[in-house]
C-alpha positions as CSV (number, residue, x, y, z in Angstrom):
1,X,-69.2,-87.7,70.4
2,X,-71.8,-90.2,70.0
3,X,-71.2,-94.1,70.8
4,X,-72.9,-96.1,68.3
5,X,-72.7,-100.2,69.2
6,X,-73.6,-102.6,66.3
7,X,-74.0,-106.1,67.4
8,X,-76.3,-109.1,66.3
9,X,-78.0,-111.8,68.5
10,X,-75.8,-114.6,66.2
11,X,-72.9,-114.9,64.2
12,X,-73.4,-114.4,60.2
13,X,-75.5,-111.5,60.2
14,X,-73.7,-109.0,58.4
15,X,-72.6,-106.8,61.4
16,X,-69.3,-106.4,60.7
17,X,-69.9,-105.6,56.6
18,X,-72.7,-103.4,58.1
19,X,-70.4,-101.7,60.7
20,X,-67.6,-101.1,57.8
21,X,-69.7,-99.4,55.8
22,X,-70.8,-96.9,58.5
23,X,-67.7,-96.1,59.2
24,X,-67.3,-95.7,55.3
25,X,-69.9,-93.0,55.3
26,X,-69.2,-91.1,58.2
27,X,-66.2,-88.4,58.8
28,X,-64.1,-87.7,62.0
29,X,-64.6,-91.6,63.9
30,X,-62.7,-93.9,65.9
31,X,-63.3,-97.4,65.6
32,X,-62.6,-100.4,68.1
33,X,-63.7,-104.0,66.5
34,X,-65.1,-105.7,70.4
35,X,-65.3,-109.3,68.6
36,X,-62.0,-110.2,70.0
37,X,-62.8,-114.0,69.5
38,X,-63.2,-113.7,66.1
39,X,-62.2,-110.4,64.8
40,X,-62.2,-109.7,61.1
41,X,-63.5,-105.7,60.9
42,X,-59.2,-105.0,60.1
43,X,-59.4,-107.1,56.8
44,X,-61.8,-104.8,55.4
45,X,-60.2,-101.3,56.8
46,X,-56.4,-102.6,56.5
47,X,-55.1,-100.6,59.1
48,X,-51.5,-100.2,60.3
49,X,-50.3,-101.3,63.6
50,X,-49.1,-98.6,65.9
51,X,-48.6,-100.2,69.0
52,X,-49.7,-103.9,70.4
53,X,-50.1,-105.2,74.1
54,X,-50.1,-108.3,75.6
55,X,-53.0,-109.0,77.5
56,X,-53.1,-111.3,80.6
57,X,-57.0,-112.5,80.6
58,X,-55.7,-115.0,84.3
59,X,-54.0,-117.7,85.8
60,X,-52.8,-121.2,84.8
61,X,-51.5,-124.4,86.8
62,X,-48.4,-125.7,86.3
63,X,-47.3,-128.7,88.6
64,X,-43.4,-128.7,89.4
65,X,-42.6,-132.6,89.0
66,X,-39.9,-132.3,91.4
67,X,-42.2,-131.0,94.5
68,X,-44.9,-133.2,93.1
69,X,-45.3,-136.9,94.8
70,X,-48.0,-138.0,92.4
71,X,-50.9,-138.3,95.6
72,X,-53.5,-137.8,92.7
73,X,-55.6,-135.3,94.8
74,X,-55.6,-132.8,92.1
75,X,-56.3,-134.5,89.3
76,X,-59.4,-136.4,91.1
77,X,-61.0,-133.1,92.2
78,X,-60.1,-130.6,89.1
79,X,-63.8,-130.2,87.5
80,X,-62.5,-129.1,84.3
81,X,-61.0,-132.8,83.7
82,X,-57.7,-130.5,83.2
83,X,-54.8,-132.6,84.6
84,X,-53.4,-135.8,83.6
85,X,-50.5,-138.1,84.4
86,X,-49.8,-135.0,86.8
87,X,-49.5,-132.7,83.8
88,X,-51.7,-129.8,83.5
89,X,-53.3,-129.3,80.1
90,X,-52.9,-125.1,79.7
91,X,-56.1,-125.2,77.2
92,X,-58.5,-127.0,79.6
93,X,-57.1,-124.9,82.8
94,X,-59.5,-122.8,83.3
95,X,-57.2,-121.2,86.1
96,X,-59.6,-121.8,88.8
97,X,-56.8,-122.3,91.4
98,X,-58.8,-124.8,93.3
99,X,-55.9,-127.8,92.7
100,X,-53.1,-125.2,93.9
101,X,-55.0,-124.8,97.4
102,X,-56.0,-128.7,97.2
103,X,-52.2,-129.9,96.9
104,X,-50.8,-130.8,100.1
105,X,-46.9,-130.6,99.1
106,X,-47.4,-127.2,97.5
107,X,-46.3,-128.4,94.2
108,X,-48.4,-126.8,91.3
109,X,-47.8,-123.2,90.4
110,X,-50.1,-120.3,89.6
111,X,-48.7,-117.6,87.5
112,X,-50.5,-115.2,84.7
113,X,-50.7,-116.5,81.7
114,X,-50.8,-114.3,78.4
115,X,-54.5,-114.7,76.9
116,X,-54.2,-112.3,74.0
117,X,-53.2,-108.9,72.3
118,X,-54.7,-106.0,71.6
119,X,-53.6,-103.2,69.0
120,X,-53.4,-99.8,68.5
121,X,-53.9,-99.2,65.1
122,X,-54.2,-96.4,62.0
123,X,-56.2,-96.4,58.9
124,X,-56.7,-93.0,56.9
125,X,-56.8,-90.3,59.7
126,X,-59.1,-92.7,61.9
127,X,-57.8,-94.4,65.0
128,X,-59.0,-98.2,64.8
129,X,-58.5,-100.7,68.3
130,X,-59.2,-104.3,68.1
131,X,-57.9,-107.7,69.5
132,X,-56.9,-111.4,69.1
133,X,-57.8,-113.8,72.3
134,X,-55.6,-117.1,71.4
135,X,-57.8,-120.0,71.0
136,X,-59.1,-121.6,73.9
137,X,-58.6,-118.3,76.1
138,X,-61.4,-117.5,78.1
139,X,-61.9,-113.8,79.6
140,X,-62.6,-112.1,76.7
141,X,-65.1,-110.1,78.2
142,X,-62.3,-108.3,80.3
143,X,-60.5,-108.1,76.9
144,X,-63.1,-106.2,75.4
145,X,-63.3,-104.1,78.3
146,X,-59.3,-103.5,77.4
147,X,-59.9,-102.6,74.1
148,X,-62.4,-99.8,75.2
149,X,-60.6,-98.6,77.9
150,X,-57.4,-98.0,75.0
151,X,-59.9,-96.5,72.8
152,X,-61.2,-93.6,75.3
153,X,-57.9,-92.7,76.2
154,X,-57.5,-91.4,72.5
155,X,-60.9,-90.3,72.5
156,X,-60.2,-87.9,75.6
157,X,-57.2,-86.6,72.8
158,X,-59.3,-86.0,69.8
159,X,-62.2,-84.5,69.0
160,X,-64.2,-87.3,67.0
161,X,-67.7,-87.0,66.3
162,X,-68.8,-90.2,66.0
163,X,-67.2,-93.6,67.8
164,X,-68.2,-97.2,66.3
165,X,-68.1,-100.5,67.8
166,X,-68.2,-103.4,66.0
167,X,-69.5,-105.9,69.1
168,X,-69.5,-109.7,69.4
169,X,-72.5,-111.9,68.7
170,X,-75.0,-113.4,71.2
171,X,-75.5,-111.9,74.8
172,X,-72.7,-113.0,76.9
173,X,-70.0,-111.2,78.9
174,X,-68.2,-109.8,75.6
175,X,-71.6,-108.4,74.3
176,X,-72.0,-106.7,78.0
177,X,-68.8,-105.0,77.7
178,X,-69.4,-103.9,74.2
179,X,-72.5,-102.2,75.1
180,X,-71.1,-100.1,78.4
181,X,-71.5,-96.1,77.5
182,X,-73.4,-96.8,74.3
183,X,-75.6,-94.2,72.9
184,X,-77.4,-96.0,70.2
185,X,-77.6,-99.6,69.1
186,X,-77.9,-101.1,66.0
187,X,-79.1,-104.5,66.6
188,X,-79.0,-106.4,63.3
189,X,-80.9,-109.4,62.5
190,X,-81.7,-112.0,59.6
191,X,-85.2,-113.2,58.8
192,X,-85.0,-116.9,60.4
193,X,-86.4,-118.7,63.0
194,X,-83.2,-118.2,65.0
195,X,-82.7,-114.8,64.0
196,X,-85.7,-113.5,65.8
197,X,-85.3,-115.9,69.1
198,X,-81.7,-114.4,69.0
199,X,-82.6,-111.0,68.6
200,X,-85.5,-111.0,71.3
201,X,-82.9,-112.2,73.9
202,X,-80.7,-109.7,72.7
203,X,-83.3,-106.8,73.1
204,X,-84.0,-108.2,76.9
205,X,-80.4,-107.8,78.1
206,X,-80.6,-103.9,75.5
207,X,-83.2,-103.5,77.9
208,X,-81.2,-103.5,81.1
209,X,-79.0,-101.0,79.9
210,X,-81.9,-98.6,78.9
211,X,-79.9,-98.2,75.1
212,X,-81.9,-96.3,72.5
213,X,-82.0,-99.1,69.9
214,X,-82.8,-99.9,66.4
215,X,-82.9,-102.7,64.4
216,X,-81.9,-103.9,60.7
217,X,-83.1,-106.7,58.9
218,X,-80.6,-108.1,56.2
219,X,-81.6,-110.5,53.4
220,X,-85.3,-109.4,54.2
221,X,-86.2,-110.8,50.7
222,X,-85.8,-113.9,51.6
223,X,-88.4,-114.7,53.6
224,X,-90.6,-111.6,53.9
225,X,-92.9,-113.8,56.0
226,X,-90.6,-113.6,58.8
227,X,-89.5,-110.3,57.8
228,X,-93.1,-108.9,59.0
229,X,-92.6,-111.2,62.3
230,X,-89.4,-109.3,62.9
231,X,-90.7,-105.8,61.6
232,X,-93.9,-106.9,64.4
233,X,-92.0,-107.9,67.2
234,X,-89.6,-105.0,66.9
235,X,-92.8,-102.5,67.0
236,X,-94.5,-104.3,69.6
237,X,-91.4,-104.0,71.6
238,X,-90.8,-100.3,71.2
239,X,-87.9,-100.1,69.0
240,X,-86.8,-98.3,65.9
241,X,-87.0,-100.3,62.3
242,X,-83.4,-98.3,60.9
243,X,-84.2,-100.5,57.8
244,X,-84.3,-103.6,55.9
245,X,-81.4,-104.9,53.5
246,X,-81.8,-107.0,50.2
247,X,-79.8,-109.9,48.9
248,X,-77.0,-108.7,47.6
249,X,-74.0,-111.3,45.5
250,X,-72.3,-107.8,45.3
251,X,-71.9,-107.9,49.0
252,X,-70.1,-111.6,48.7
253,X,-68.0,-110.0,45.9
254,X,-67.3,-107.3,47.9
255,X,-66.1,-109.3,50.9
256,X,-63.6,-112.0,48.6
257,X,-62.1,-108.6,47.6
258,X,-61.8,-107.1,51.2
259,X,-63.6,-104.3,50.5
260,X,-66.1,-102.4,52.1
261,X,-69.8,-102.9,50.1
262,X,-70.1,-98.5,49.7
263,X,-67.4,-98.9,47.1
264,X,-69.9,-100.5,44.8
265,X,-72.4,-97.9,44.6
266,X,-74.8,-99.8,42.0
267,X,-75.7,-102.4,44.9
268,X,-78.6,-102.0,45.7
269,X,-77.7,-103.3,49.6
270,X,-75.2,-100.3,50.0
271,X,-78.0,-98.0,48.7
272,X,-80.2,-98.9,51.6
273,X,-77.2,-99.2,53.7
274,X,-77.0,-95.4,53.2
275,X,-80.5,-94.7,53.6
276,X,-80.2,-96.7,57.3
277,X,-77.2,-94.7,58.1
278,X,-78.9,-91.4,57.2
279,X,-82.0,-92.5,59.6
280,X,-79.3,-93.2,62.5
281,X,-77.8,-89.8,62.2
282,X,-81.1,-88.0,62.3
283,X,-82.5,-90.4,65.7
284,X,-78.6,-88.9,67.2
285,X,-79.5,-85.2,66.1
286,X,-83.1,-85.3,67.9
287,X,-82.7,-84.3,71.3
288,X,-81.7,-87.1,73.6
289,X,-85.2,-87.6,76.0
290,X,-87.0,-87.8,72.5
291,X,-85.1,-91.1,71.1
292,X,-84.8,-92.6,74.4
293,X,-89.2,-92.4,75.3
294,X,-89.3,-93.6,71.4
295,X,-87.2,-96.9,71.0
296,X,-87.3,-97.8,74.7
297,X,-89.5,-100.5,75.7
298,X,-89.9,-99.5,80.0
């Protein structure tokens, strides 16, 4: 089974329309959607809950008014400007625990606190995993980490070829977990000013985990100036150009229908979508010491 990670150094991309359409083209998968703060890969594959968890991300303060005597230490000293009037805000709590070892009448709780769910889902004969982290929740890094760890006790069950994750933008914790046992990364980019700043952070932390990696331009035609300084950069840095992607207004159609951009084969974006996918299979099928020399930067 090969592990194939799509992620984007920002949000807006098109990694998630891009991810749904691999999984379109490909046969025997399982999917897990790692964007747990904002996932949105199950309104385009409409899958059917199985089975959902609650998942505890920490701790939160509570103060107990009747233990409380109102001494104030705890709202002076909590750095997260969490508590007031002696009540602790559970959005701002950032469940540090400091003001339950600060309080001298042992009046504020710490218990776990549900930070989310995460599903077990069905669509077609593929297995699909994703998440919701409830606004304001923090942790979703470990929640990631949750969804994976749900999806590879199917995978040891089934013999799937090919496993896709749909990761989170930017480089934080979330992106970290997303990228743990990867075999190939798709790194997808835009051609802006801030699309290549975010993608050459995003290659340096790729870099750490010594992930055979390519990247896709989307919109390219709109500014093939900095298309080049992507397609340049990307070279320069050792990595694989998988492709480049057109404007598209099929691809907005596609998306206020919830459906996946292959289902319109005159658009000329899921054309070259398929030509991209058809380059990733054929980087998987070369031995493994042959990719990794090629698209890694040491």
């Amino acid at each position: 089974m090969k592990q194939v990670v799509i992620i984007s150094g920002k949000g807006g991309t098109g990694k998630t329309t891009l991810t749904a359409a691999f999984i379109a083209l490909s046969e025997n998968k399982l999917v897990a959607d790692c964007d747990v703060d904002a996932a949105d890969l199950h309104i385009l594959l409409n899958p059917v809950i199985h089975q959902s968890h609650v998942f505890i991300g920490g701790k939160k303060a509570k103060i107990d008014p009747q233990r409380c005597t109102e001494c104030g230490l705890c709202e002076t000293y909590c750095r997260f400007d969490a508590i007031h009037n002696f009540v602790v805000d559970p959005i701002a709590c950032e469940g540090c625990g400091f003001c339950v070892r600060l309080c001298p009448d042992d009046a504020i709780d710490f218990k776990v606190a549900p930070s989310g769910n995460y599903y077990e889902s069905v669509f077609g004969d593929s297995e699909f995993f994703h998440a919701k982290l409830i606004p304001g929740e923090g942790n979703s890094g470990k929640l990631v980490s949750q969804v994976k760890k749900q999806a590879e006790k199917t995978m040891r069950n089934n013999n799937r070829e090919w496993y896709f994750v749909d990761g989170p933008p930017g480089i934080g914790c979330p992106v970290n977990a997303s990228l743990t046992e990867a075999d190939f990364v798709v790194a997808v980019t835009e051609p802006t000013i801030s699309g290549l700043h975010d993608l050459e952070r995003l290659i340096k932390l790729i870099e750490r985990f010594k992930i055979p990696t390519g990247v896709v331009i989307n919109k390219h035609d709109l500014n093939q100036e900095m298309t080049q300084r992507i397609e340049r950069y990307a070279i320069k840095s050792g990595l694989t150009v998988l492709g480049t992607i057109p404007f598209d207004e099929q691809v907005v159609k596609s998306l206020l229908q919830k459906k996946i951009i292959t289902e319109f084969p005159d658009s000329i974006a899921a054309r070259e979508i398929k030509t991209i996918w058809t380059s990733i299979q054929l980087l998987l099928d070369e031995p493994k010491r042959s990719y990794t020399d090629k698209n890694i930067k040491n």
